[in-house]
C-alpha positions as CSV (number, residue, x, y, z in Angstrom):
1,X,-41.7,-28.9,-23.0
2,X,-41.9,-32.6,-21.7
3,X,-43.6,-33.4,-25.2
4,X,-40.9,-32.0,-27.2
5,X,-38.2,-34.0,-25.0
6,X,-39.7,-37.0,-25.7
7,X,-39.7,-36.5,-29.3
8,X,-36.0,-35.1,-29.5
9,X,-34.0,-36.9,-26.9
10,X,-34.0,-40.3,-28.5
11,X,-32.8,-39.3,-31.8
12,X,-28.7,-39.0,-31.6
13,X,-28.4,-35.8,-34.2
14,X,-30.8,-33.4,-31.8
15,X,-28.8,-31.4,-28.7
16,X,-30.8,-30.3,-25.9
17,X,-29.0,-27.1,-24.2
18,X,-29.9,-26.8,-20.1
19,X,-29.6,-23.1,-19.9
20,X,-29.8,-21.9,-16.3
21,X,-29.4,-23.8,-13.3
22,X,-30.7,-27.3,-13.0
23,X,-32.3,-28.3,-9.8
24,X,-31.9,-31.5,-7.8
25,X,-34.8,-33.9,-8.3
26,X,-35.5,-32.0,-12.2
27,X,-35.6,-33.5,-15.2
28,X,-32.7,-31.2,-16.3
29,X,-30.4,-31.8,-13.4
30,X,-30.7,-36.2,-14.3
31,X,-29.9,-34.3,-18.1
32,X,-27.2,-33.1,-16.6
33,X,-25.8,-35.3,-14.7
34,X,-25.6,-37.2,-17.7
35,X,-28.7,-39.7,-17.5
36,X,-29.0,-42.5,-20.2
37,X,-32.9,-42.5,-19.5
38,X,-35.8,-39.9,-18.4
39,X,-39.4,-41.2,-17.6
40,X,-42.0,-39.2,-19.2
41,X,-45.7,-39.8,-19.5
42,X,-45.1,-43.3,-18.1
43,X,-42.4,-44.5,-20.2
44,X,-39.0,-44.4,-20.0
45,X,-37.0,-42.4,-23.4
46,X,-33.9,-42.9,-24.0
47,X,-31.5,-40.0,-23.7
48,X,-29.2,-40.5,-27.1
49,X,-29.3,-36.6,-28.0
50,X,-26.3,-34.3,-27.0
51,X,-26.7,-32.5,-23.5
52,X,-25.2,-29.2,-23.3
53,X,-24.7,-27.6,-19.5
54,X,-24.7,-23.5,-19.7
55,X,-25.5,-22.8,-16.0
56,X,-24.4,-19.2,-15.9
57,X,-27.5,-17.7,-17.7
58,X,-30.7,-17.4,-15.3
59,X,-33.3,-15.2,-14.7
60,X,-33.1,-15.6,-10.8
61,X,-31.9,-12.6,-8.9
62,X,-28.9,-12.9,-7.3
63,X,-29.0,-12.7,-2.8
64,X,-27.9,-9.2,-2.9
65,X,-30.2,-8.1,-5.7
66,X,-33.3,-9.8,-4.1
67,X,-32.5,-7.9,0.1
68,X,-32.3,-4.8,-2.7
69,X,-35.5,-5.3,-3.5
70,X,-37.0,-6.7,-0.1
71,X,-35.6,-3.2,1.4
72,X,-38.1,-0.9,-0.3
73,X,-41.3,-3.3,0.5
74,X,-42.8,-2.8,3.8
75,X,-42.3,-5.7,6.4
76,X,-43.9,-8.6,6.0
77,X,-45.1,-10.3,9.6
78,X,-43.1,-13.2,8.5
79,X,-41.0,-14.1,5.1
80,X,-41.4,-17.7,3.7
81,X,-38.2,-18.7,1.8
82,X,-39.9,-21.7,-0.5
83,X,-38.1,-22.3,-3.3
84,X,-34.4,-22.9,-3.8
85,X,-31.6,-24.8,-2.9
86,X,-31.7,-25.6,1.2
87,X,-28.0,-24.1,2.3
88,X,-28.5,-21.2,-0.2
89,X,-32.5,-20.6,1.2
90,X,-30.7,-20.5,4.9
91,X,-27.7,-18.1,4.2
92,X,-30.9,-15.9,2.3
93,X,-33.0,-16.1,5.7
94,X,-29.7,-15.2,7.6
95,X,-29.1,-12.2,5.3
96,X,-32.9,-11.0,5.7
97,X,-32.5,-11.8,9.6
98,X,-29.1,-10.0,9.5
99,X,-30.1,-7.0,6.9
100,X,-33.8,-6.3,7.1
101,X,-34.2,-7.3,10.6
102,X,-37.4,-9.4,9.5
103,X,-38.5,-12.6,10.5
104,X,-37.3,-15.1,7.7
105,X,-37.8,-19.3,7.5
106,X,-37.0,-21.8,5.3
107,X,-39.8,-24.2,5.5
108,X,-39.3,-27.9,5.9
109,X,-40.8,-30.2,3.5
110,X,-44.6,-30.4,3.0
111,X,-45.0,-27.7,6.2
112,X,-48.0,-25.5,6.1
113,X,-48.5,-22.5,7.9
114,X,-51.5,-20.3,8.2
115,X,-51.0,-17.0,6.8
116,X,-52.9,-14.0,8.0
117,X,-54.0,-11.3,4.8
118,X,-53.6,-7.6,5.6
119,X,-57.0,-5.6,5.4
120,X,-57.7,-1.5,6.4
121,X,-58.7,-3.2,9.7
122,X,-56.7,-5.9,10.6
123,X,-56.6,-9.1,9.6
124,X,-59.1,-9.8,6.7
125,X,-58.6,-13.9,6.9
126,X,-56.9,-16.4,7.6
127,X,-55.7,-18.8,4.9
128,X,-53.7,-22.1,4.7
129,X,-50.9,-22.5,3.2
130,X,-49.7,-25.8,2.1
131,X,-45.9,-25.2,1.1
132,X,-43.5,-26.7,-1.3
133,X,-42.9,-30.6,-0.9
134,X,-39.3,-30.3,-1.5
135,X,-36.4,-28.5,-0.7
136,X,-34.7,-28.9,-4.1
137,X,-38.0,-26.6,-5.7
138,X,-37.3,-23.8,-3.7
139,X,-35.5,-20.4,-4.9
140,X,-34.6,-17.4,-4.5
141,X,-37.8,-15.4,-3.7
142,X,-40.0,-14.6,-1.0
143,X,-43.7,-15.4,-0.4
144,X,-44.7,-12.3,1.7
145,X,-48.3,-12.4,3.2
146,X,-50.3,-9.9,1.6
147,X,-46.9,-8.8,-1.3
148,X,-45.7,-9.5,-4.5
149,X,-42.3,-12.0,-5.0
């Protein structure tokens, strides 16, 4: 994608079309918010193509459609919300706290936690986890030790 930007956004008759919602810290969110320069493989491109925001399309499950599906999964020992925008990652963990009754966080930056894999006895291992270093990069989904998001 990055390679195709570079070749497009300097020339003023392409349009470049952010589709979905555009995180904090993302190339599309500086696109957005209407930057006149991105830096990509070291250099900095102008941005002289047309930017068009649609931020009502997205693939994301909504709050209520993703405690829909965390209701029919057994319960995790803990739920990791890692990817998403902070206030909307905490009003999430509330709803799974609140709804589910599970043990929900919202990392901070760069934590890691150790995460301890289901087997027919027991634990079968421990593994570290090294999670997101930003806030901005987390959404709407669950980690679940030993599950599926």
């Amino acid at each position: 994608m990055l390679h195709h930007l570079h070749r497009i956004l300097p020339d003023p008759r392409n349009a470049v079309v952010i589709v979905g919602f555009a995180a904090a810290g993302t190339r599309s969110r500086d696109l957005v918010d209407g930057a006149r320069t991105l830096k990509m493989f070291g250099e900095y491109v102008p941005v002289r193509a047309e930017v068009a925001d649609v931020p009502h399309f997205s693939a994301h499950a909504d709050a209520g459609q993703i405690i829909d599906w965390l209701r029919n999964a057994p319960a995790p020992h803990t739920t990791y919300l890692v990817h998403g925008e902070e206030t909307a990652s905490e009003t999430l963990r509330d709803r799974i706290d609140d709804e589910l009754g599970w043990t929900a966080v919202v990392p901070r930056s760069g934590e890691a936690v150790l995460v301890r894999l289901p087997g027919p006895d027991g634990p079968r291992g421990v593994h570290r986890a090294a999670l997101p270093e930003t806030v901005a990069h987390r959404a709407e989904w669950t980690r679940r030790a030993g599950g599926t998001p």
